[in-house]
Residue, then its C-alpha position, 0 to 999 in steps of 0.5 A: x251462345x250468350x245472347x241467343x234468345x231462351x228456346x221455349x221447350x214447353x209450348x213445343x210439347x204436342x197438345x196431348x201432353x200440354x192438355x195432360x199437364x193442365x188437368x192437373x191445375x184448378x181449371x180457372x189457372x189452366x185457363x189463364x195460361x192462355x194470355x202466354x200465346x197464341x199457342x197456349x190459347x186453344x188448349x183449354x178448349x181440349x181439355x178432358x179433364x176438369x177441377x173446381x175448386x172455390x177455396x179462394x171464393x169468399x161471400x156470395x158474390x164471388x161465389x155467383x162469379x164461381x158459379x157462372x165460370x163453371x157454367x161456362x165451361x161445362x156448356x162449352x166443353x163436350x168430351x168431359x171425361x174428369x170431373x172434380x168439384x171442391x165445394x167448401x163454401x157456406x153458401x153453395x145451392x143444392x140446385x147449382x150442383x144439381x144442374x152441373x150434375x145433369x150437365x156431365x150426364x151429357x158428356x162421356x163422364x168417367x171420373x166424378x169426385x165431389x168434396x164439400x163441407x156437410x153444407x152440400x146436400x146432394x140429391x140421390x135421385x140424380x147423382x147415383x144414375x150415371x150408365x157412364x161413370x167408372x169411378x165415383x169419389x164422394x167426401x163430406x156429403x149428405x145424400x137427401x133421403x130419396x136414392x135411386x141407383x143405376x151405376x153399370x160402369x162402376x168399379x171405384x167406389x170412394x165414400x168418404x164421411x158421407x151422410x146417410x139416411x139409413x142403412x137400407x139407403x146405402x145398401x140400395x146404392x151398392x146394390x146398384x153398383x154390380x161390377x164394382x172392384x174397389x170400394x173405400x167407405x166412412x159411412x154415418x147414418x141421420x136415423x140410429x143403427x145398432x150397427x148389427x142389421x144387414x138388410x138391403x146388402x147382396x154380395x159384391x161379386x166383383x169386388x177385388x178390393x175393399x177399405x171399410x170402416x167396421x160395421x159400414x159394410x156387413x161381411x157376407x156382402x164382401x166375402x169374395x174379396x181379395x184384399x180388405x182392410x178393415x178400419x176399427x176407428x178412424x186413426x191409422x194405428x187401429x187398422x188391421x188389414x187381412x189379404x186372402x190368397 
């Protein structure tokens, strides 16, 4: 039993549960699992799940090698269901993102999460018309001024320091989100708002769930909710939550 040769339990997992562990890794590391064997070299191909993350990218020439990666794998994954952008580099193009977008608009994309670094100035016009999404996550972007919304499938709404032109802007695009469940917002405004206006805002029918920073969302849009926490400054100690039966 001492000089038996170690058994490889993992590689004779099913390609389901191998692809469910690799989605949990920056894509580029999944990828490089496949020098292991021949085993592991078909499953990236499966994968449904995607993250980009350029943390390790420095200067622009290893960006555009980034960029060339995430296009590569875009165009040859067709059943993209999960997508997580880290976008923290100073020196990202609007229009790169705004390619990959229209990409994923073409595979049966239900999970979009996007992070960046305010530098990334994402295009409303495009990235709020998804028939497909369900759960649309957002963190330390602008949004330019020109917002067109058609979110059917929405149910999770994360906002998370996200730029604005102004309030009507961000009542447009919840508007557009009509069975939305979960809705999460650190919302700041380009123009100044005194924080009382409630143009723009219909009632969220729907929605079950709601983490708010006061004034993001006025009250008689979210009044059917079930549960809301409202945040009145940005540090947990200040919370207050109210759940109604």
């Amino acid at each position: 039993m001492e000089n038996s040769a170690p058994m490889d339990r993992i590689s004779n997992l099913p390609d389901e549960l191998l692809c469910h562990i690799l989605s949990f890794l920056p894509t580029k590391f999944a990828f490089k699992t496949s020098v292991l064997s021949k085993r592991w070299t078909p499953l990236c191909k499966l994968l449904t799940s995607l993250i980009f993350d350029d943390k390790s990218v420095y200067g622009e020439h290893a960006l555009l090698h980034f960029c060339r990666l995430v296009n590569k794998v875009m165009l040859s994954h067709k059943l993209i269901k999960k997508l997580h952008l880290k976008c923290g580099s100073v020196h990202w193009n609007s229009l790169k993102f705004h390619h990959w977008i229209e990409n994923a608009k073409q595979r049966p994309l239900e999970n979009l999460h996007v992070s960046s670094n305010l530098q990334l100035i994402i295009s409303g016009q495009s990235i709020f018309i998804f028939p497909t999404l369900v759960v649309l996550k957002l963190s330390m972007i602008k949004v330019d001024d020109n917002i067109s919304v058609d979110l059917p499938s929405l149910k999770t709404l994360y906002l998370d320091h996200v730029h604005f032109k102004n309030k009507e802007n961000f009542g447009k695009l919840l508007s557009g989100c009509p069975v939305l469940e979960d809705l999460c917002t650190r919302i700041h405004y380009a123009e100044e708002d005194n924080g009382v206006s409630t143009g723009g805002f219909e009632t969220l029918s729907k929605l079950i769930k709601a983490n708010i920073r006061a004034f993001d969302v006025p009250f008689k849009a979210i009044h059917k909710v079930q549960f809301l926490t409202v945040v009145v400054m940005d540090v947990e100690l200040h919370r207050t939550a109210v759940k109604y039966c």
